[in-house]
Residue frames as qw, qx, qy, qz and C-alpha x, y, z in Angstrom:
[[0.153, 0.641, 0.749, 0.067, -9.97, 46.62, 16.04],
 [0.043, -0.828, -0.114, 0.548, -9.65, 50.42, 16.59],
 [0.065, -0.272, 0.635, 0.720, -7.75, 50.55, 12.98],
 [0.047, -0.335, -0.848, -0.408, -10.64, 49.24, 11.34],
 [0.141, -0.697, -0.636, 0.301, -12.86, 51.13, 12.99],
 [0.232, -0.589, 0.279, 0.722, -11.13, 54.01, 11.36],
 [0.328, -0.162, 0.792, 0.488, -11.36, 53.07, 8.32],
 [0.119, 0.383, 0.851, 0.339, -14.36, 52.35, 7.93],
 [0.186, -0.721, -0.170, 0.645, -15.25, 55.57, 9.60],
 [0.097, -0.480, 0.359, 0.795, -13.10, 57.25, 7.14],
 [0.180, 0.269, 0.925, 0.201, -15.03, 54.71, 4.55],
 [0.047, 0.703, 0.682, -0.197, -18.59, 55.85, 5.44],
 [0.030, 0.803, 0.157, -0.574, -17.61, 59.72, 5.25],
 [0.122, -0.219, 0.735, 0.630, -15.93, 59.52, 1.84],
 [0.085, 0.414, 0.869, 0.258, -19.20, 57.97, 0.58],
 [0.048, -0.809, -0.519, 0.272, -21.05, 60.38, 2.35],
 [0.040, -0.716, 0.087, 0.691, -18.98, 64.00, 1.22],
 [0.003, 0.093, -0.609, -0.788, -18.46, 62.58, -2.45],
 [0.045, 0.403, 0.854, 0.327, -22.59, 62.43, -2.56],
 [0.092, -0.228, 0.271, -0.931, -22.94, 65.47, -0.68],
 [0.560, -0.517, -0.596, -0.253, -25.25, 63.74, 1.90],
 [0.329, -0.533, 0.414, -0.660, -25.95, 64.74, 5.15],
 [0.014, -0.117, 0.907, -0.405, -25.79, 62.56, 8.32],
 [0.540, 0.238, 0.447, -0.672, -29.48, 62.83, 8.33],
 [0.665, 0.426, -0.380, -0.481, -29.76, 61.59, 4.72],
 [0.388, 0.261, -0.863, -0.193, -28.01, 59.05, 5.20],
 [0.171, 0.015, 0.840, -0.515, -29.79, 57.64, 8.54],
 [0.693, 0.318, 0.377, -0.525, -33.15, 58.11, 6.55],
 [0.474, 0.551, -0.667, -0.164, -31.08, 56.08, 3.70],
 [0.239, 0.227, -0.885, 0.328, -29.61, 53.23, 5.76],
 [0.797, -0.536, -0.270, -0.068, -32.17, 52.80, 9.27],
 [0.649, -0.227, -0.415, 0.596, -29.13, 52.99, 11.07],
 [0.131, -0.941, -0.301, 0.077, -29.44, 56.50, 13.38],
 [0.250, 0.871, -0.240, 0.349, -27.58, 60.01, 12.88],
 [0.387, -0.804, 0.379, -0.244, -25.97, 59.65, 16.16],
 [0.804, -0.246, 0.494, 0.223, -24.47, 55.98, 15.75],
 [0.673, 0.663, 0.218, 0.244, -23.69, 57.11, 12.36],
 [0.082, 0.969, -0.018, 0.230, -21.69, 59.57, 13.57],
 [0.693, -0.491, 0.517, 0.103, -19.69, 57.28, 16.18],
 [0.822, 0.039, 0.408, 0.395, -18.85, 55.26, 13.35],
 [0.361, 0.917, 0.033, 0.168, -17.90, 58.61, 11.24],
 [0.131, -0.795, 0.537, -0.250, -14.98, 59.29, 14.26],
 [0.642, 0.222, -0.719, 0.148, -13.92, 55.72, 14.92],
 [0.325, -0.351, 0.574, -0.665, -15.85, 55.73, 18.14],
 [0.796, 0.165, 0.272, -0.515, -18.02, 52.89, 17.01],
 [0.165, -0.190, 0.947, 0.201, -17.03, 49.28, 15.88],
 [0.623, 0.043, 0.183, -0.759, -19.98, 48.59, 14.00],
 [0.667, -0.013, 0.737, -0.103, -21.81, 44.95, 13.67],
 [0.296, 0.149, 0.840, 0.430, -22.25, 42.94, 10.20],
 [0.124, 0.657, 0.740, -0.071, -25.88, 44.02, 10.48],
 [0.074, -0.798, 0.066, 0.595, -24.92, 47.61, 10.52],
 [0.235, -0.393, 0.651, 0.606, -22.88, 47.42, 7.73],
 [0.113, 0.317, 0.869, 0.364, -25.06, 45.68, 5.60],
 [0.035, 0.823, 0.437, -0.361, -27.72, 48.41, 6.63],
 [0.086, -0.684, 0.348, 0.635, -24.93, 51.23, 5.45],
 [0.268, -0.267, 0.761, 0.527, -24.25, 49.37, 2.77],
 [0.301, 0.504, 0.797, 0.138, -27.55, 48.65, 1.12],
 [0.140, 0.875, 0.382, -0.263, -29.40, 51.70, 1.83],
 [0.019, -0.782, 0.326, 0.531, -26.10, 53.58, -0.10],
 [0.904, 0.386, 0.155, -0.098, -25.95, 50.65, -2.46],
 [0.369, 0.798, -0.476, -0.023, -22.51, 49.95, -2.11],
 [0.826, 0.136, -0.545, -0.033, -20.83, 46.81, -1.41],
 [0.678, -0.729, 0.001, 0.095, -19.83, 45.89, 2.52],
 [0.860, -0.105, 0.001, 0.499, -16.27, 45.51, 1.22],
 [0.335, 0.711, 0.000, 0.619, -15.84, 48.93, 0.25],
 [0.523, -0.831, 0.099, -0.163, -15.48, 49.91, 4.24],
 [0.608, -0.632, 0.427, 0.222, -12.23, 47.68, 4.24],
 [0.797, 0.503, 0.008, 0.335, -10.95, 48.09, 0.66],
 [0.375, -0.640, 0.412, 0.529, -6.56, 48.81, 0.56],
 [0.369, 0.744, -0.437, -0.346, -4.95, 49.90, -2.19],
 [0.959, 0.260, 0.109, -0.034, -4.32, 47.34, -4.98],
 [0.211, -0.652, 0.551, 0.477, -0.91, 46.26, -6.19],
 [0.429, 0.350, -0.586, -0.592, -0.64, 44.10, -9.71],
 [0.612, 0.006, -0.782, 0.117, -0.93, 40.89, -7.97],
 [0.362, -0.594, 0.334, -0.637, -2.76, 40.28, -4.71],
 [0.535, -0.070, -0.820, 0.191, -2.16, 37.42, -2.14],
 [0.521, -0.508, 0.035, -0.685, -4.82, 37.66, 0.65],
 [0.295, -0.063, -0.853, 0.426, -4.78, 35.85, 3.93],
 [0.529, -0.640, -0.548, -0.097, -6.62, 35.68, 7.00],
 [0.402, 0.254, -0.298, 0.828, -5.29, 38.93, 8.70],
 [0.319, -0.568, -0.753, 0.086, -7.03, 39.40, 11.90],
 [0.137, -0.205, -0.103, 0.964, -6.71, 43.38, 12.02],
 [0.084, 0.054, -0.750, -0.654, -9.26, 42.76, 9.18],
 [0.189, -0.278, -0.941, 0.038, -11.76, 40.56, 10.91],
 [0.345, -0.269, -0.194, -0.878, -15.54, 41.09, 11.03],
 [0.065, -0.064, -0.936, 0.339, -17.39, 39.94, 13.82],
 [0.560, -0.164, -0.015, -0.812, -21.02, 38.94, 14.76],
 [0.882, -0.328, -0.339, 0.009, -22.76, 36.52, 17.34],
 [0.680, -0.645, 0.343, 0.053, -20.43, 37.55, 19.91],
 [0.068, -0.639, 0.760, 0.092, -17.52, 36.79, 17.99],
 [0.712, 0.193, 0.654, -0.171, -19.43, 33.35, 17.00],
 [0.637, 0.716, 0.234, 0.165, -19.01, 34.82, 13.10],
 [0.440, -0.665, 0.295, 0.527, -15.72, 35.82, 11.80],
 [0.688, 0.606, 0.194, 0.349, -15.58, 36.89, 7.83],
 [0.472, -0.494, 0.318, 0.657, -12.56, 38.12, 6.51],
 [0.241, 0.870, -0.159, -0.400, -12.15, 40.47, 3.64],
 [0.734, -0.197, 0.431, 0.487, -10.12, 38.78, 1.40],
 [0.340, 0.196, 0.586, 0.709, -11.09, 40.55, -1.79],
 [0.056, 0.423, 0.147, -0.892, -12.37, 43.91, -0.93],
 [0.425, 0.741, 0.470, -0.221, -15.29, 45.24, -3.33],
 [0.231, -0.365, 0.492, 0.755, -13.22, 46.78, -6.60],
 [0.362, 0.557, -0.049, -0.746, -15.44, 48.68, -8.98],
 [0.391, 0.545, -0.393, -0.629, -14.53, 46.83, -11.97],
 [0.186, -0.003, -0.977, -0.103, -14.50, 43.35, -11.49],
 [0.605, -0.276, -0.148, -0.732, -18.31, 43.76, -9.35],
 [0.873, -0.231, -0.428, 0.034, -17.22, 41.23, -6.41],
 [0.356, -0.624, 0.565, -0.407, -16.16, 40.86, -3.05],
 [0.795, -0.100, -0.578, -0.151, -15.04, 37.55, -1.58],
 [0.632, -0.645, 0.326, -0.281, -14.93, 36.23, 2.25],
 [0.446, 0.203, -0.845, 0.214, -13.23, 33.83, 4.11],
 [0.478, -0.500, 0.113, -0.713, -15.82, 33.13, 6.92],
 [0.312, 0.224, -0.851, 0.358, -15.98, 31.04, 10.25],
 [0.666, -0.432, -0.223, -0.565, -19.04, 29.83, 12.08],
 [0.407, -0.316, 0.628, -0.583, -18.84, 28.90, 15.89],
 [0.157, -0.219, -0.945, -0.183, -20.39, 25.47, 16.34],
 [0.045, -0.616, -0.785, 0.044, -24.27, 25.95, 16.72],
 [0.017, 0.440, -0.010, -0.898, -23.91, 29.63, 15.97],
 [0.385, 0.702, 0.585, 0.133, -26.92, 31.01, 13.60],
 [0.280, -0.308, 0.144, 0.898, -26.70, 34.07, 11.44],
 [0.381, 0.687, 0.604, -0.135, -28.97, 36.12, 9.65],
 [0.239, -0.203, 0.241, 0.919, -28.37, 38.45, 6.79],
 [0.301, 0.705, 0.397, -0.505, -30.36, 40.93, 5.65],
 [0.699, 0.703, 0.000, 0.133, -31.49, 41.43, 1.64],
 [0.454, -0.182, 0.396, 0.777, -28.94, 42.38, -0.41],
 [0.278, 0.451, -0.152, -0.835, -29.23, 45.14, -3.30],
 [0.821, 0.469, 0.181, -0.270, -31.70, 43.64, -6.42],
 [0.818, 0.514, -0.245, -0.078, -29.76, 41.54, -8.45],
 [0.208, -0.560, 0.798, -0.084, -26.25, 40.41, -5.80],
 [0.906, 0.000, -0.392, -0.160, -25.95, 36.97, -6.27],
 [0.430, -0.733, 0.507, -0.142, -23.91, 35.05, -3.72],
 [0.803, 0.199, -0.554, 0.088, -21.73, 31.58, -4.18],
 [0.571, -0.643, 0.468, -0.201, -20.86, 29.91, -0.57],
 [0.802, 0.269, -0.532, -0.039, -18.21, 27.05, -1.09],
 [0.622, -0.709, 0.264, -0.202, -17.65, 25.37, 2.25],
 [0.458, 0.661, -0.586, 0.102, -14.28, 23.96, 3.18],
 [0.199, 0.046, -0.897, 0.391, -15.07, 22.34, 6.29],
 [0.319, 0.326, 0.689, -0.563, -18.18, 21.08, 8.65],
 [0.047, 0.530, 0.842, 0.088, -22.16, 21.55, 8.05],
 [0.032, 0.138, 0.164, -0.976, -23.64, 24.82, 7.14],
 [0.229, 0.491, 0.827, 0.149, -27.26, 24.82, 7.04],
 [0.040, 0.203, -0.080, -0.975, -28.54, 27.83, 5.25],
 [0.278, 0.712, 0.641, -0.069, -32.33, 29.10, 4.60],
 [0.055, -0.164, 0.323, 0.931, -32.66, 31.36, 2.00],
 [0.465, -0.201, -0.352, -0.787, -35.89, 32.90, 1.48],
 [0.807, -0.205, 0.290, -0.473, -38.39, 30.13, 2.84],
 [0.913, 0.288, -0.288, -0.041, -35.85, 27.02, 1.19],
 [0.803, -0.505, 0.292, -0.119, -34.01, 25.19, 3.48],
 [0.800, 0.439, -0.402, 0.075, -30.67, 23.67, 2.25],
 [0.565, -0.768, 0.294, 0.067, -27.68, 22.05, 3.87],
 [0.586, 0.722, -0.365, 0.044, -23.86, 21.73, 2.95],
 [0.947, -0.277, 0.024, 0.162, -21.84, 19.69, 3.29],
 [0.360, -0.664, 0.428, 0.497, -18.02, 20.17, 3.30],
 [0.422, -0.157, 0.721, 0.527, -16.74, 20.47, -0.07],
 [0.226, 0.641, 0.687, 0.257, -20.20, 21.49, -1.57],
 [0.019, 0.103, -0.066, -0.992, -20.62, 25.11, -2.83],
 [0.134, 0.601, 0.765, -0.190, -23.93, 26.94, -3.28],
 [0.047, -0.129, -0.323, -0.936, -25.10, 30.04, -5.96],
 [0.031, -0.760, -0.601, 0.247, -28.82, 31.88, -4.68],
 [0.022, 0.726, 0.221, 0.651, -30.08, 35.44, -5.63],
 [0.401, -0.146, -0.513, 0.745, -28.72, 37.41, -2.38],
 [0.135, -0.135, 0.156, -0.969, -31.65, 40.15, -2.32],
 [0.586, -0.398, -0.396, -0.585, -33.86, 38.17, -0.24],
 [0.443, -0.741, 0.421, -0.278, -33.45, 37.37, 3.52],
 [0.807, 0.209, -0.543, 0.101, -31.02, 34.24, 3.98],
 [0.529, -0.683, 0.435, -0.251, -29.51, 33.19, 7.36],
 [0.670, 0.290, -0.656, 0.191, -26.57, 30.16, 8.01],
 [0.723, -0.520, 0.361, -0.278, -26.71, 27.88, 11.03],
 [0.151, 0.341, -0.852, 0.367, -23.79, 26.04, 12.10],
 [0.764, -0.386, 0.052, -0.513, -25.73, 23.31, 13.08],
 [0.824, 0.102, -0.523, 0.194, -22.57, 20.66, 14.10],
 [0.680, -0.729, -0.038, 0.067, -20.67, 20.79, 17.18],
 [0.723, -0.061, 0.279, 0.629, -17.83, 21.58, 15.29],
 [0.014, 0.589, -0.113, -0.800, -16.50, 24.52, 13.66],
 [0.785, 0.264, 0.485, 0.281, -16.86, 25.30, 10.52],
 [0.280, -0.535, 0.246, 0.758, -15.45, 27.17, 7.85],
 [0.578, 0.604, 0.549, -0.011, -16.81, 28.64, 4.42],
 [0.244, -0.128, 0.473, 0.837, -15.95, 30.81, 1.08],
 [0.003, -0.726, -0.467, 0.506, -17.79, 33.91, 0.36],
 [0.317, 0.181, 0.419, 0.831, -18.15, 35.44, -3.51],
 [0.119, 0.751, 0.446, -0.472, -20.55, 38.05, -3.55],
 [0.286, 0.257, 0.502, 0.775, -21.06, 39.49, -7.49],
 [0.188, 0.573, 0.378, -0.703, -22.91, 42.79, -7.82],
 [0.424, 0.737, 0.518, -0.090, -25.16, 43.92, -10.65],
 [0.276, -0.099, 0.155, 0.943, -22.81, 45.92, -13.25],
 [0.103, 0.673, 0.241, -0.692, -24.33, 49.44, -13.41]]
C-alpha cells in the first residue's frame, strides 16, 4: 500500500506544481485540509475513496489519474492488488484497470462490495456519466432520489454529477464493472 501511496502523492504534486497552486489553493479547491494534503504529498497518508474523489473534483481531474502507469501499445489489465482502493474498512475494493488517459476521456474499475456493505459517492464533475455492469450478486444503487437494483448480468448508464451510493444488499459478495466517461474539454 505504501507504493501507492507514493504515487499518488507524487500524483497530487504534479497536478499541483504544473498549475502553480499552493497547498492552500488547493485545500480551498478540494475541502480536503492543507495538512492532510500534505501527508498525502510525502506518502505519509493512504488516502480514502472519499478523499480522492474530493482531490479529484475540486481539481477536475479524473480519480484514475493518481494511479495512471505508463502505456504500452496494447494493455492487458488484471486485478493487481498493489493497485487496490479501499473503503468501508476494506468492505469496497475498486481496482484501476484503465487508468484515466487524456484522450480516450475514461477510466474503468473492477470493483467488489462486501456483503451488506453500503457506499456513497460524492457528485462527480458536470457532465461524467457512469455505466456499472455487474458480474455477480445484487447491487442496489440510489442515484439522486431513484432507487434501482441489479441484478447479475444487468448493466446500468446515469449522469454521475449527482450524489449516488451502492448497497450490497445480499449476503453474498458481489462484484461489478466500472466505466466512468468524462466530458471532452
Amino acid at each position: 500500500m505504501e507504493q501507492v501511496s507514493l504515487k499518488i502523492g507524487e500524483r497530487l504534486k504534479e497536478i499541483r506544481n504544473t498549475r502553480q497552486l499552493t497547498l492552500d489553493d488547493v485545500a480551498e479547491l478540494t475541502g480536503v485540509s492543507k495538512p492532510m494534503l500534505g501527508q498525502i504529498e510525502r506518502g505519509q497518508s493512504s488516502p480514502t475513496i472519499n478523499i480522492l474523489w474530493k482531490i479529484s473534483t475540486g481539481l477536475k481531474i479524473p480519480l484514475s489519474f493518481f494511479c495512471k502507469q505508463e502505456e504500452a501499445e496494447y494493455t492487458v489489465a488484471g486485478l493487481e492488488g498493489e493497485n487496490v482502493i479501499t473503503e468501508e474498512n476494506g468492505g469496497v475494493r475498486a481496482y484501476p484497470l484503465f487508468p484515466f488517459d487524456p484522450m480516450r476521456n475514461v477510466e474503468v474499475f473492477y470493483i467488489e462490495f462486501d456483503a451488506g456493505v453500503r457506499h456513497e459517492s460524492l457528485p462527480h464533475v458536470v457532465g461524467v456519466e457512469e455505466y456499472v455492469f455487474m458480474v455477480h450478486g445484487t447491487l442496489k444503487m440510489l442515484i439522486g432520489r431513484n432507487e434501482v437494483t441489479l441484478q447479475e448480468k444487468q448493466s446500468i448508464r446515469f449522469g454521475a454529477d449527482i450524489s449516488h451510493a451502492y448497497h450490497n444488499v445480499s449476503d453474498k459478495a458481489c462484484a461489478a464493472y466500472n466505466v466512468i466517461f468524462y466530458p471532452i474539454n
